[in-house]
Backbone bond lengths (Angstrom), bond angles and torsions (degrees), N, CA, C in turn:
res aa  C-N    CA-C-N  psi(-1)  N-CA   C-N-CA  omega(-1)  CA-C   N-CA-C  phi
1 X - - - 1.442 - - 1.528 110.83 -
2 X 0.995 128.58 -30.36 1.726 147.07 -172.01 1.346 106.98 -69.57
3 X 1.580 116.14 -42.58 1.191 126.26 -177.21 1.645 125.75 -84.54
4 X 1.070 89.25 -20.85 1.885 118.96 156.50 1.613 112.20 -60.18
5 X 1.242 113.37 -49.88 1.459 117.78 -165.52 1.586 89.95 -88.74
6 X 1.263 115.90 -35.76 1.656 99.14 -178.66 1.522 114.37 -70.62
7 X 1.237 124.26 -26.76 1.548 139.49 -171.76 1.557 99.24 -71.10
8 X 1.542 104.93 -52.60 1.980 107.84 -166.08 1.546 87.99 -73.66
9 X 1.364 136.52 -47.61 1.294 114.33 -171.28 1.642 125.73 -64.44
10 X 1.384 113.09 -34.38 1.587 135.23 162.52 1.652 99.94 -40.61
11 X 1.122 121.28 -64.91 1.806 128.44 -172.64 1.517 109.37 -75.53
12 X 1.180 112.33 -2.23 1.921 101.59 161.50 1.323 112.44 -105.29
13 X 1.824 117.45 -25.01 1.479 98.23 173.01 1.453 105.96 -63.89
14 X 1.225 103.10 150.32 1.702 114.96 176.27 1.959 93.35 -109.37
15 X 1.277 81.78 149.91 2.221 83.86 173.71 1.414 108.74 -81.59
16 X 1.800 104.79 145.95 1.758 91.72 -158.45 2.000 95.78 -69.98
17 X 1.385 95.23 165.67 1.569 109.06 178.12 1.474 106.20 -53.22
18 X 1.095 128.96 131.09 1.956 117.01 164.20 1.592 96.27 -80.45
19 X 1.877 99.00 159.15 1.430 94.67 -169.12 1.239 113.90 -90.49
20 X 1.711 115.37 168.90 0.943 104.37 -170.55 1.658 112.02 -74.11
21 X 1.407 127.50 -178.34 1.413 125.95 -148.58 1.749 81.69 -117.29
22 X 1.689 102.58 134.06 1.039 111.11 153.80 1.540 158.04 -95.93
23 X 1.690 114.43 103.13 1.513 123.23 -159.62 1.840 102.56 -40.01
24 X 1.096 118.91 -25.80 1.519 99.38 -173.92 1.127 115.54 -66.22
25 X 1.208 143.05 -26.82 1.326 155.50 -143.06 2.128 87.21 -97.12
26 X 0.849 96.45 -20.40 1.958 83.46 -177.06 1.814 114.43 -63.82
27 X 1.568 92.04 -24.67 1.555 113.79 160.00 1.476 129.68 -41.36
28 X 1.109 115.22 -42.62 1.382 124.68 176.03 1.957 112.24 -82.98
29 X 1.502 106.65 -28.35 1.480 103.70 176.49 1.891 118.28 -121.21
30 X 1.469 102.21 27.94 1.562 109.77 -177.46 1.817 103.12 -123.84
31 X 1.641 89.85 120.37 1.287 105.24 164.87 1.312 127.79 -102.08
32 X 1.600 130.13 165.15 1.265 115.38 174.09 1.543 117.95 -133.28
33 X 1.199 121.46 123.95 1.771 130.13 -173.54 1.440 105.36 -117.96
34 X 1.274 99.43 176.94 1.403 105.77 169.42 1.827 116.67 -141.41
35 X 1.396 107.94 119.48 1.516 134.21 -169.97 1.159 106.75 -106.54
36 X 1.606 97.54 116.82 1.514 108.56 175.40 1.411 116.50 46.63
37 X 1.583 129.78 42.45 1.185 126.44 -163.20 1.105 145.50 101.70
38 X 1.824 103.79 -44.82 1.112 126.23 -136.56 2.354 82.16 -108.15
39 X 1.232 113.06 142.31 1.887 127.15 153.49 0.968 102.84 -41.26
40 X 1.581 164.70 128.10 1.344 141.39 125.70 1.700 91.42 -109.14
41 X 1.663 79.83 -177.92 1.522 107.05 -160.33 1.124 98.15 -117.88
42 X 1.224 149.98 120.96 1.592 148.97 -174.97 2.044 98.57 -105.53
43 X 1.521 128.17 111.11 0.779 111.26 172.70 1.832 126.43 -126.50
44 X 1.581 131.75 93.34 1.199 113.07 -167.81 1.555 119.85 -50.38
45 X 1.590 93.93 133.53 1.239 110.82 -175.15 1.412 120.22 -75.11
46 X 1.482 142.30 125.52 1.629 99.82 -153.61 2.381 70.91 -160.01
47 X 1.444 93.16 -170.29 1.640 91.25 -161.74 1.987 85.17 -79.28
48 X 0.922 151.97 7.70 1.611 145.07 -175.15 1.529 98.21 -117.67
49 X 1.347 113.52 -44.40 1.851 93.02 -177.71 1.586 105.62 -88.34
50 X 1.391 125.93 14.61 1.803 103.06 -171.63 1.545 72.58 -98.04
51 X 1.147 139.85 -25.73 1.258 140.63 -156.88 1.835 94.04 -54.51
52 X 1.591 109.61 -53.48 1.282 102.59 -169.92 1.714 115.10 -109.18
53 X 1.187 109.52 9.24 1.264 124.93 178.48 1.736 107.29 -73.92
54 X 1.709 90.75 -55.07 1.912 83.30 -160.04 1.621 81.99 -125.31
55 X 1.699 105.61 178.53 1.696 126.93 164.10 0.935 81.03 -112.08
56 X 2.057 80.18 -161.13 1.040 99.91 -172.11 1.697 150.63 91.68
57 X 1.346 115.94 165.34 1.616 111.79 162.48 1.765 102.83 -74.03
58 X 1.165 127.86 -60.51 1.658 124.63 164.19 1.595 112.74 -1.15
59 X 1.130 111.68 -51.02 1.381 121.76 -147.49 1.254 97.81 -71.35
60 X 1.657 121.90 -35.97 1.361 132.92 -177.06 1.612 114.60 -71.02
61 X 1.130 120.37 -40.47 1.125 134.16 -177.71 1.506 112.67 -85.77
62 X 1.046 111.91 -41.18 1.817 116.48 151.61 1.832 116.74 -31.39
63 X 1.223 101.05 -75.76 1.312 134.44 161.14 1.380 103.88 -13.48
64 X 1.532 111.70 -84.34 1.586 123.79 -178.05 1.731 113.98 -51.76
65 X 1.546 107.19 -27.86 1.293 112.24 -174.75 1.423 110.90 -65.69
66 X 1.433 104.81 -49.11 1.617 120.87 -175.01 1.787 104.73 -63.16
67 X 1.343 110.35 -26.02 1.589 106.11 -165.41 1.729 96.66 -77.71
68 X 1.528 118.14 -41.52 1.452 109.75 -165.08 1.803 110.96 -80.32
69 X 2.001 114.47 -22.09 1.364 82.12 163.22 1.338 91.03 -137.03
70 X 1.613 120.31 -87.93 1.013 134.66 -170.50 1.475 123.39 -146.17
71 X 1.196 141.31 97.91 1.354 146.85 -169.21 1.697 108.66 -94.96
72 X 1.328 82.48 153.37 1.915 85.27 163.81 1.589 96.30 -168.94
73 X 1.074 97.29 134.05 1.499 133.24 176.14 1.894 117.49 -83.31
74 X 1.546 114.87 96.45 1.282 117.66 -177.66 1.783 117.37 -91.75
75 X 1.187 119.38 155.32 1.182 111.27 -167.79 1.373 100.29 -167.75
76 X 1.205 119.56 116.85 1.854 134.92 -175.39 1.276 109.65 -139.33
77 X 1.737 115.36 161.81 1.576 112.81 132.76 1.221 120.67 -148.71
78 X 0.760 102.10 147.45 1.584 99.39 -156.60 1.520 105.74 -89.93
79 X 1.293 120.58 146.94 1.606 137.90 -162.36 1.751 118.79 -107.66
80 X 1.556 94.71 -6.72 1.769 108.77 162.22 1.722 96.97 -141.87
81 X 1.257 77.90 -175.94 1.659 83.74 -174.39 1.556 120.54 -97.25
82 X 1.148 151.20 146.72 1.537 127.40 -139.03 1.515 78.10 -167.17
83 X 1.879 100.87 127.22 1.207 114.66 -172.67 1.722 108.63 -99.28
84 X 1.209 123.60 -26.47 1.274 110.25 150.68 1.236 118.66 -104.53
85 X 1.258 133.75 156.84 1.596 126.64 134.26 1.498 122.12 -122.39
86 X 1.372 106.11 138.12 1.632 111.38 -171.55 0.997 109.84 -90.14
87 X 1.552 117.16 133.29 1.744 134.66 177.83 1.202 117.97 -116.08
88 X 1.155 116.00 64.40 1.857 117.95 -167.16 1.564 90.15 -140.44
89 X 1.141 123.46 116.92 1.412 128.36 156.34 1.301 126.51 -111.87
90 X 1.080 129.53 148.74 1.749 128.52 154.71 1.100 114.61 -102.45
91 X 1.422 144.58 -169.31 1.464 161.65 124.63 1.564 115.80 -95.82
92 X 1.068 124.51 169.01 1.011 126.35 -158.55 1.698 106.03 -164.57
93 X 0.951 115.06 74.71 1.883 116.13 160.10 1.169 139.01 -142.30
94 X 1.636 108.77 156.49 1.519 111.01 -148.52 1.661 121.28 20.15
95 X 1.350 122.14 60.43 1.169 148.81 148.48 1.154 93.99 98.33
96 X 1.161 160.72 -53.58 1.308 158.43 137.81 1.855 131.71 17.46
97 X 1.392 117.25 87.06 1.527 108.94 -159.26 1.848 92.38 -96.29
98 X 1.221 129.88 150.03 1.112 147.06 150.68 1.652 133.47 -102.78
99 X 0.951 145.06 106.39 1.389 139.76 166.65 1.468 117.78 -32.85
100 X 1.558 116.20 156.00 1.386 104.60 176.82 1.615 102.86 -134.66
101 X 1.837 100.90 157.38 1.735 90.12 -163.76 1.501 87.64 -90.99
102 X 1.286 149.79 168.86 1.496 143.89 136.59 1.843 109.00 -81.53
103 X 1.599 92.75 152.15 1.424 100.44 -172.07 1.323 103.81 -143.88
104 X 1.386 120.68 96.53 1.698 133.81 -152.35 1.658 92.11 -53.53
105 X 1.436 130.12 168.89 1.284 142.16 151.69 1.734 103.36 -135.66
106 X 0.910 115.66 -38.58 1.609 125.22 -172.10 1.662 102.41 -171.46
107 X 1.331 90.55 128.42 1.979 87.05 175.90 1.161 145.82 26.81
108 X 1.531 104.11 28.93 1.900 130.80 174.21 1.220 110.78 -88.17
109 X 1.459 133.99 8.84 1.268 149.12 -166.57 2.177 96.74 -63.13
110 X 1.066 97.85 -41.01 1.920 117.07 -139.96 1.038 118.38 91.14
111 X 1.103 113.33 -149.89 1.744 118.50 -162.58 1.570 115.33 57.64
112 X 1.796 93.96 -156.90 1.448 94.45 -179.90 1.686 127.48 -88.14
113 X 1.679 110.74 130.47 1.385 90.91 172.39 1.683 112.93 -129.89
114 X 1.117 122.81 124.92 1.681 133.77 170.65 1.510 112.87 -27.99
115 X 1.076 106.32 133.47 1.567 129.29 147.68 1.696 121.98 -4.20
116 X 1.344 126.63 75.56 1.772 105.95 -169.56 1.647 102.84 110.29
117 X 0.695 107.52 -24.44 2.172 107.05 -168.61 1.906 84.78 -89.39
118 X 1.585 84.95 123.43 1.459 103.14 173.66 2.015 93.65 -60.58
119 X 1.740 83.92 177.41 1.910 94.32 172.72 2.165 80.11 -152.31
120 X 0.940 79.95 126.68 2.135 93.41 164.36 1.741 96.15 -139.80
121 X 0.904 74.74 126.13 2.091 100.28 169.39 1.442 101.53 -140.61
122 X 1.551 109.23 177.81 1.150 142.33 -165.82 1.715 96.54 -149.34
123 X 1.423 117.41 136.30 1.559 124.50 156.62 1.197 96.15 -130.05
124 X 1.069 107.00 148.35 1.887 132.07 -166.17 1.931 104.72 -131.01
125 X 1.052 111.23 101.37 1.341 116.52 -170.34 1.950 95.32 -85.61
126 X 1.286 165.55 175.18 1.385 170.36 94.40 1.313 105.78 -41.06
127 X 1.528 124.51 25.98 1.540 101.51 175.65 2.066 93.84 -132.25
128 X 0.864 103.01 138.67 1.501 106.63 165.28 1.733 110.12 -75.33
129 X 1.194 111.79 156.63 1.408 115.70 -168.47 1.742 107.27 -115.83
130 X 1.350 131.30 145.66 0.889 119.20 139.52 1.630 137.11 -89.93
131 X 1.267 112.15 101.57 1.731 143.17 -164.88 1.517 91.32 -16.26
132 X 1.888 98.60 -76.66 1.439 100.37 -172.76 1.398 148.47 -57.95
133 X 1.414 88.61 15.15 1.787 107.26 -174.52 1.848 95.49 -119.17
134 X 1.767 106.68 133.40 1.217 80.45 167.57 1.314 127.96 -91.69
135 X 1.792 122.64 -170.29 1.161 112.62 -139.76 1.954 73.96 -164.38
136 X 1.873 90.98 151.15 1.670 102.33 179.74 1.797 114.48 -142.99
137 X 1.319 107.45 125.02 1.287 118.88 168.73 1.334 129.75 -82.61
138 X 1.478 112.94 86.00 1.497 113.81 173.93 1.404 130.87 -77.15
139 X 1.328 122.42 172.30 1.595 138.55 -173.03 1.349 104.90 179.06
140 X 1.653 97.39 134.50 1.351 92.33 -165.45 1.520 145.88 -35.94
141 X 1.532 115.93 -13.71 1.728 116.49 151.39 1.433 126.39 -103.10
142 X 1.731 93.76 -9.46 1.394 82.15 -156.39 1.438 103.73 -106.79
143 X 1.708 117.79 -171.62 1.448 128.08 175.46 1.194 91.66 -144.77
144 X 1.315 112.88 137.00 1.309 126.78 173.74 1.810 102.42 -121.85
145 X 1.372 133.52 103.42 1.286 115.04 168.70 1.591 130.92 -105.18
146 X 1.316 114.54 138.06 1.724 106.55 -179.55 1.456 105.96 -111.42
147 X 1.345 91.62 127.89 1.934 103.19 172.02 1.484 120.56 -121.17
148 X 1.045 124.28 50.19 1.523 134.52 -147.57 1.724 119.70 -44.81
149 X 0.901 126.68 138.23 1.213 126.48 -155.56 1.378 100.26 -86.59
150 X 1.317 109.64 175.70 1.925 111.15 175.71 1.716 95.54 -71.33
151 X 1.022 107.92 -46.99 2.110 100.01 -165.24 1.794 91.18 -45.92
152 X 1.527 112.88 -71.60 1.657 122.20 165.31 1.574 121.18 -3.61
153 X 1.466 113.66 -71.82 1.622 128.76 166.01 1.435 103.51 -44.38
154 X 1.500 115.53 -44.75 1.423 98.90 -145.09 1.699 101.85 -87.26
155 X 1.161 101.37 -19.80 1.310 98.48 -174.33 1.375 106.74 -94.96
156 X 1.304 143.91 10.27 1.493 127.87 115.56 1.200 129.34 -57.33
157 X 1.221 110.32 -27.44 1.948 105.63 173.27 1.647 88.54 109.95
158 X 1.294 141.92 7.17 1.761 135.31 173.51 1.493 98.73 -94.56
């Protein structure tokens, strides 16, 4: 009977809600370049922005991606129509360049994309970063650089 009352009481606690994730915070890890024309949004992917970036099962596996090296989350649209776009990135820190893989989400392929048609990708670098050093995302014109601020650090916990 004891084990009854421990079981029915176990199945009414509910687990508390986690909170919801806050969009301001993308502020501290979103950059902005311009690819092949096109505004994008360069954003490190890290355990506070997948929170509000993606759902989902994704979100978990996102997550793990960002922990083993370095992710970043791209996001444009372009305002003419642009017959190529280039998807080749590196990183670049403390002298150190890395390749980057691309990981389509919508029209991150390259090539051509129309006038208005979002583009979301993912590049996945194999190198872990150290935060407090800065660090730069190239493509063939562009520079993208991150220098993360103390609020930035702190709200990973480094």
């Amino acid at each position: 009977m004891m084990l009854l009352a421990v079981f029915a009481m176990a199945q009414e606690q509910t687990p508390p809600e986690s909170p919801k994730p806050d969009p301001s915070i993308l502020k501290e890890f979103t950059r902005t370049g311009t690819v092949s024309g096109i505004t994008m949004s360069f954003v490190l992917v890290n355990d506070k922005t997948v929170e509000v970036l993606f759902s989902g099962p994704s979100k978990y596996s996102l997550r793990a991606r960002a922990r083993m090296g370095t992710l970043i989350y791209l996001q444009g649209t372009p305002e003419k129509d642009v017959n190529q776009v280039n998807m080749k990135f590196t990183m670049e820190q403390d002298g150190a360049t890395v390749d980057g893989t691309t990981l389509n989400i919508k029209n991150f392929e390259g090539g051509a994309v129309t006038k208005g048609t979002r583009i979301d990708g993912l590049v996945q670098f194999d190198k872990k970063l150290d935060l407090s050093h800065p660090f730069r995302i190239k493509n063939a014109k562009t520079t993208v650089e991150f220098k993360l601020s103390q609020s930035a650090l702190k709200l990973l916990g480094s």
